[in-house]
N, C-alpha and C positions, 0 to 999 in steps of 0.2 A: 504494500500500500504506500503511493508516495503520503509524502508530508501534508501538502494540501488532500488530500482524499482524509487522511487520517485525522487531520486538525476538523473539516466538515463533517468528520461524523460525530465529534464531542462536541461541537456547536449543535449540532441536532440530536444527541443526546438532552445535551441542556436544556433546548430548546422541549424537547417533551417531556422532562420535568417540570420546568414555568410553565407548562402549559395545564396542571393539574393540580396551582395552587387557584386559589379561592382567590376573592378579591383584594382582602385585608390581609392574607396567610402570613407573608411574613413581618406586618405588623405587628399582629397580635404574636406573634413566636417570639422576635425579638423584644419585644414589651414586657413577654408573660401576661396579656391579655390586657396592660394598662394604656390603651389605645388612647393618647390626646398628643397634642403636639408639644407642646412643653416636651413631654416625656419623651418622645421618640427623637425631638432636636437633642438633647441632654445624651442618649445616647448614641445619637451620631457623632456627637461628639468625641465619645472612646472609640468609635470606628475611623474615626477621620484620622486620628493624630495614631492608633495604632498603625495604619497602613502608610502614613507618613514615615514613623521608626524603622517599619520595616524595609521600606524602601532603602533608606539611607542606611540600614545595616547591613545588607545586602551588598551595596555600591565597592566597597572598597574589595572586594572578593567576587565578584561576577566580572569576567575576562573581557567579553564581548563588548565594543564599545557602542551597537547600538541597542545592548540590555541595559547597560550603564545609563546610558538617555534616555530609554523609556522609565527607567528609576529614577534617576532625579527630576525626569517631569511628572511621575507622580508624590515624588516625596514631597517636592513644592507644591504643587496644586490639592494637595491634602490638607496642607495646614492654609492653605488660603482659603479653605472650604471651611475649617476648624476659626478660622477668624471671622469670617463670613456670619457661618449659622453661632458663633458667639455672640456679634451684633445682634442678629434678628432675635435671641433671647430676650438681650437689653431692649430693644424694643417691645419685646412684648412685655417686659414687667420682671421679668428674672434678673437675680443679683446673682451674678455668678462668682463674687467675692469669696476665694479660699476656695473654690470646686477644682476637682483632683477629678481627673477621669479613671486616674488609675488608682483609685482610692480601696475599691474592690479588687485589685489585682488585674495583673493582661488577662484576657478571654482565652478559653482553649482553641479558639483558633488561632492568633497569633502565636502560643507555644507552640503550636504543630508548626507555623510559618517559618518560625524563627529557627528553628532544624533541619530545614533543606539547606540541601548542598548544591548539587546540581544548576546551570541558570536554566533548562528549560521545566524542571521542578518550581522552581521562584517563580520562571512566569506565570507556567499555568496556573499556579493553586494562588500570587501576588497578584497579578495584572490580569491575564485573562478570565478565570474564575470568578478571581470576588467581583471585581468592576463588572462581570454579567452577573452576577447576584446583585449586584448592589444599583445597577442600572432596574433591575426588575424591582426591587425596593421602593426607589427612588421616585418610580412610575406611581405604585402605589399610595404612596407619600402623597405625591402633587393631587392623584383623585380624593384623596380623602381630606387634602387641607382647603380644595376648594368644596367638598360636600361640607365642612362646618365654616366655611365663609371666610377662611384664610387666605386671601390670593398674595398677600406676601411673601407666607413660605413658600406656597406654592410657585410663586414667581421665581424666586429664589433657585429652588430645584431645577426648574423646567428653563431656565434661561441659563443658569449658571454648572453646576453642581453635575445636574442629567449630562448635558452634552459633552461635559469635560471628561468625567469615569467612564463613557461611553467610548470616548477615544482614546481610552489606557486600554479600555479590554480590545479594542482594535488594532492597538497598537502590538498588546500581546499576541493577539493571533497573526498578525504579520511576523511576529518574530518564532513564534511556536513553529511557522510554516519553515521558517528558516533552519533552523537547527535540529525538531524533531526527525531525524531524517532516517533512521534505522529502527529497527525492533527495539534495543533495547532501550533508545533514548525514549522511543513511544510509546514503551510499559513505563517507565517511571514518568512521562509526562501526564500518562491519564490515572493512574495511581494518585498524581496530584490532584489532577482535577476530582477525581472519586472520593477522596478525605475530605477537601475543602467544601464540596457540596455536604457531604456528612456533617460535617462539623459547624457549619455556618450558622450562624441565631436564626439567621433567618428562615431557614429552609427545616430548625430542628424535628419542629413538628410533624412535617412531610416526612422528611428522611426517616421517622422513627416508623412510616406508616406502610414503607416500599423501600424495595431492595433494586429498585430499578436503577440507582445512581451506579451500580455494580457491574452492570452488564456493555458496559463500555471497551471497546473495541482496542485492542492493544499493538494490534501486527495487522 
């Protein structure tokens, strides 16, 4: 299987798992079912600035120098989203004086992130992976902050925030198409992607309900 055959079939893997969440699914997963926006900005918050760390830890150990720029364009554009949806708190009335995102500890996803080796491991399960989870989020996000008459955040997402992670995970799969190029490199690439969907907040509820994230094509 070349590299692009092999990269479009875990795009259409993925692709039939978002297509068998609910509307809010991974709202409410990520929440734990406290669905308002305060609370889901607050935690985008520990998503933004983890996927920024990881990026940048990444950088001085990934060889390839157009993995290296896909890294620090999202290590940057993470914390500008993390400054971003900071503001739109302050606006809405939250003091975020002394908030610790990492107050609870890193998420088990970034533990599992933060021990790949490999750069086409990084990408998949760093840039291609999350940024399509998090694009699928994101979408949810913007429907639900204009059903309770938010067009702020939602402006915010849908102008800003969507179109930007939407071009990391693109960005991934251009580079996944580059270097996965052998058997082996393409079991540990979809390996990644097979944990990252497991593991993701967003998707926990799903993933605990189907095995289908598993049946992803390797060779």
């Amino acid at each position: 299987m070349t590299s692009k055959e092999f990269v479009a079939r875990l795009v259409e893997e993925m692709d039939q798992l978002f297509a068998r969440l609910g509307e809010t699914d991974t709202l409410e997963s990520e929440s734990e079912g406290q669905v308002d926006v305060v609370t889901l900005l607050r935690l985008a918050l520990k998503s933004e600035i983890e996927a920024s760390e990881l990026a940048g830890f990444w950088l001085p150990t990934t060889p390839e120098v157009d993995a290296k720029m896909a890294l620090a364009l999202q290590c940057g554009d993470e914390m500008k989203h993390y400054g971003l949806i900071s503001q739109r708190l302050a606006e809405l009335g939250e003091d975020l004086t002394g908030f610790d995102p990492h107050a609870e500890g890193h998420s088990p996803l970034y533990q599992y992130l933060r021990g790949l080796r490999t750069t086409v491991e990084r990408i998949a399960a760093g840039v291609f992976t999350s940024e399509a989870i998090a694009t699928v989020r994101n979408a949810q996000f913007v429907r639900f902050c204009l059903s309770v008459g938010d067009a702020g955040t939602a402006r915010l997402y849908s102008d800003v925030i969507q179109p930007e992670e939407h071009h990391h995970h693109l960005l991934g799969r251009e580079i996944l198409e580059k270097y996965a190029t052998t058997p082996e490199l393409q079991e540990l690439t979809a390996s990644a992607v097979r944990n990252t969907l497991a593991i993701a907040d967003e998707l926990r509820n799903l993933a605990a309900k189907t095995t289908g994230v598993h049946n992803i094509p390797v060779s």
